[in-house]
C-alpha positions as CSV (number, residue, x, y, z in Angstrom):
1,X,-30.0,46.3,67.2
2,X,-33.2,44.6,67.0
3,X,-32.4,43.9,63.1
4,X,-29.1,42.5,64.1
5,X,-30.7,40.1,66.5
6,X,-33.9,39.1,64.3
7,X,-31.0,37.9,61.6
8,X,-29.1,36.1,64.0
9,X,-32.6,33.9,65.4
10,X,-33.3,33.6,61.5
11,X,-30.0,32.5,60.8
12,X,-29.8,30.4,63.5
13,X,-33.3,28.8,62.8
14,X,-32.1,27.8,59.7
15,X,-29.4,26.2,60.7
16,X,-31.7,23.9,63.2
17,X,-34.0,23.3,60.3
18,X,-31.3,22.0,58.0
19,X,-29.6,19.8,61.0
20,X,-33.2,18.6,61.4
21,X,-33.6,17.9,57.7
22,X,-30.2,16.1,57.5
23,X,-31.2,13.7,60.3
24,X,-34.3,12.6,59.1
25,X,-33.9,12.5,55.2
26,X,-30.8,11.6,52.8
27,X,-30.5,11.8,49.2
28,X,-28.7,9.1,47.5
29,X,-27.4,8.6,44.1
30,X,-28.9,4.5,42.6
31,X,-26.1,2.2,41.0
32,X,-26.7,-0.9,39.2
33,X,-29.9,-2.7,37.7
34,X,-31.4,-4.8,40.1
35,X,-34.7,-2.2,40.8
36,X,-35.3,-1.7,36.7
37,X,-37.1,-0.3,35.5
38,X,-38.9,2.0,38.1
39,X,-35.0,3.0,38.9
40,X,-32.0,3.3,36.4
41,X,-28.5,3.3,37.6
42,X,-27.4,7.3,38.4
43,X,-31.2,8.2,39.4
44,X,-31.3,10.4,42.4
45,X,-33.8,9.3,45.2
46,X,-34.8,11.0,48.9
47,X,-34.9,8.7,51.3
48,X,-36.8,9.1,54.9
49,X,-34.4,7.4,57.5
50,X,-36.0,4.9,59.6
51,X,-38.1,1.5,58.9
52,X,-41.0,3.0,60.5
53,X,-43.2,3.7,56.9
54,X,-41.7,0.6,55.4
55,X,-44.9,-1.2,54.4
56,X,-46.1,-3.4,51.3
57,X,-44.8,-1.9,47.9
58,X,-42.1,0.6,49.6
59,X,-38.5,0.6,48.4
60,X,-36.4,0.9,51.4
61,X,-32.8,1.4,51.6
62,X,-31.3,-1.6,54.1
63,X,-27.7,-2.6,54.7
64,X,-26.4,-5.0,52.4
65,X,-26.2,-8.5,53.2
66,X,-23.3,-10.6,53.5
67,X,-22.6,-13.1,50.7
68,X,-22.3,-15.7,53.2
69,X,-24.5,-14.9,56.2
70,X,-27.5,-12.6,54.4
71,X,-28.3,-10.3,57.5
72,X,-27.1,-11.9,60.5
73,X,-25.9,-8.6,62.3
74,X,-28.9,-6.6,64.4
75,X,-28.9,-3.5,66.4
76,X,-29.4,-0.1,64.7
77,X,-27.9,0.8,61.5
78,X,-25.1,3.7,61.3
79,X,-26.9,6.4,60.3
80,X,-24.2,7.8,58.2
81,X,-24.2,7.0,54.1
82,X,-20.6,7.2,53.8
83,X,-18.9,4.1,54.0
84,X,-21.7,2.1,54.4
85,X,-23.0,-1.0,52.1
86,X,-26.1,-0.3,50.8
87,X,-29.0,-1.9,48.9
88,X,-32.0,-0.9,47.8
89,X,-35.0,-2.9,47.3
90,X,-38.2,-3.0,47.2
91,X,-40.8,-4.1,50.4
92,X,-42.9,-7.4,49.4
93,X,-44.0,-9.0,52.5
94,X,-44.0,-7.6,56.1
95,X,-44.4,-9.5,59.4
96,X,-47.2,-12.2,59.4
97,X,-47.3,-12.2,55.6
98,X,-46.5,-15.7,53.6
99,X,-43.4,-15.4,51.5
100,X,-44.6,-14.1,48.1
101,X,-43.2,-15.8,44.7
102,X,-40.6,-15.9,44.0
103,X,-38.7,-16.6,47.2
104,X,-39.0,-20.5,48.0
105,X,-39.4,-20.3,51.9
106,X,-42.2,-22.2,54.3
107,X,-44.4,-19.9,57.0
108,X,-44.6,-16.4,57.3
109,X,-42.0,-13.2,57.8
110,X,-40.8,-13.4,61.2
111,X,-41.7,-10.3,63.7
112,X,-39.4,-7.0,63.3
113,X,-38.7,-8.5,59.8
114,X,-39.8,-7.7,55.9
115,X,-39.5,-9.1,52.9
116,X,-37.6,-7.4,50.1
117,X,-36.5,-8.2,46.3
118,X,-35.8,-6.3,43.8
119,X,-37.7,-5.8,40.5
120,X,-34.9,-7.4,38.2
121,X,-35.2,-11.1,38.0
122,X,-31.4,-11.8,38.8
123,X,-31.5,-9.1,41.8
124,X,-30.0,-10.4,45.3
125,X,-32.3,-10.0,47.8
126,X,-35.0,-12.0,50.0
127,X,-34.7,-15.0,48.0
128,X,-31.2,-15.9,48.6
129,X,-31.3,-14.0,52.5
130,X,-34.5,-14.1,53.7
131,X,-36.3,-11.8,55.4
132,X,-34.3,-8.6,56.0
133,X,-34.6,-7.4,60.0
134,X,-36.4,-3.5,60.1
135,X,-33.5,-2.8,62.4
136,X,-31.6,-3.0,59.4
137,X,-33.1,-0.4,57.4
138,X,-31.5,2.9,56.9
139,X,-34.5,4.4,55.3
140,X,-37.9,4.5,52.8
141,X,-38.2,6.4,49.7
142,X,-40.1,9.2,49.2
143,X,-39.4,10.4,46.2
144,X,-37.4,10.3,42.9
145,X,-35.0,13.2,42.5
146,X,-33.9,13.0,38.9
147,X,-31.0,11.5,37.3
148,X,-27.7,11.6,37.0
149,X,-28.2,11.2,32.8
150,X,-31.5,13.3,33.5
151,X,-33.3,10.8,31.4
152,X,-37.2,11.5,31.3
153,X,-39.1,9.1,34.1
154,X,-40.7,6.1,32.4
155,X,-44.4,6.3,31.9
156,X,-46.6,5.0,34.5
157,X,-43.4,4.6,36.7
158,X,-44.0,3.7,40.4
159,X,-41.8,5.0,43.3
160,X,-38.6,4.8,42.9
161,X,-36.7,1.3,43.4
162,X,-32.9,0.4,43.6
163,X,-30.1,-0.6,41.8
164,X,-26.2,-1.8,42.5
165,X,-22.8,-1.8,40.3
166,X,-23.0,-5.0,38.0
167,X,-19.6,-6.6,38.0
168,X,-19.3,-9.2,35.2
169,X,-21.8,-12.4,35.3
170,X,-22.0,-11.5,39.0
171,X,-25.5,-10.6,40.3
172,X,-26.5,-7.2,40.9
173,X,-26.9,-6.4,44.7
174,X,-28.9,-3.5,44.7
175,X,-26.2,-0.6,45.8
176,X,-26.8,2.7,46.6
177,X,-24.2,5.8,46.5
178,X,-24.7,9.0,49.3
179,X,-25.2,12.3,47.7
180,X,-24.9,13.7,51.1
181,X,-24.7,12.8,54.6
């Protein structure tokens, strides 16, 4: 009897850990070009949800702007992947910092805001947006997972960074596709 009921707490400790796990890290699968060449479309990153760690040099995932309006929307993001239009960039600037080259803006990033690009050139980001609001960051990378391709990581490689389907002459975006929820 006491066997029986030392399985069950294990088993049901387990359970809690992994519903723990799953609401405070994703994994997510990189599409596109725009973070090359620290990430390669079909690398596999962890993310930690929440803009909380998002500091100088992170690569965050936050929800994709709109073409029109950049990040107009505020209030929490959904916390599940699926569905959801992703980009991942990398952090550049953070509240009370000037706007770094490349993006042509006066002042400093705004309070609750950071400034992201991604490491190709023609990437969308901060330069065409500005600054992105924390509130709408799903998450900060913690580590690359592998690859879809399993190609080696590159020498001298920094954390990972973020990519997005290239459609054409279009720009890449910087997407990102859920591994799990």
């Amino acid at each position: 009897m006491v066997v029986a009921a030392t399985g069950a707490a294990v088993v049901l400790a387990a359970l809690a850990a992994l519903s723990w796990a799953g609401r405070r890290y994703a994994a997510i699968t990189v599409e596109g070009h725009s973070m090359r060449p620290a990430l390669e479309s079909g690398d596999r990153v962890l993310i930690r949800r929440g803009a909380r760690r998002a500091g100088r040099g992170s690569i965050v995932v936050v929800v994709r702007p709109r073409i029109q309006s950049g990040w107009t929307e505020s209030g929490p993001v959904e916390r599940r992947l699926a569905g959801g239009e992703w980009s991942i960039k990398r952090v550049v600037a953070v509240a009370g910092d000037p706007y770094p080259e490349p993006i042509d803006r006066p002042g400093l990033v705004p309070e609750g805001h950071i400034a992201v690009l991604g490491d190709d050139p023609v990437s969308v980001d901060s330069k065409h947006h500005g600054p992105c609001p924390r509130d709408r960051v799903l998450g900060v990378v913690v580590r690359r997972l592998g690859s879809r391709d399993a190609r080696p990581a590159a020498a001298g490689a920094a954390a990972p960074h973020g990519t997005a389907p290239s459609r054409g002459t279009e720009p890449d975006r910087g997407g990102i596709r859920p591994k799990h929820q």
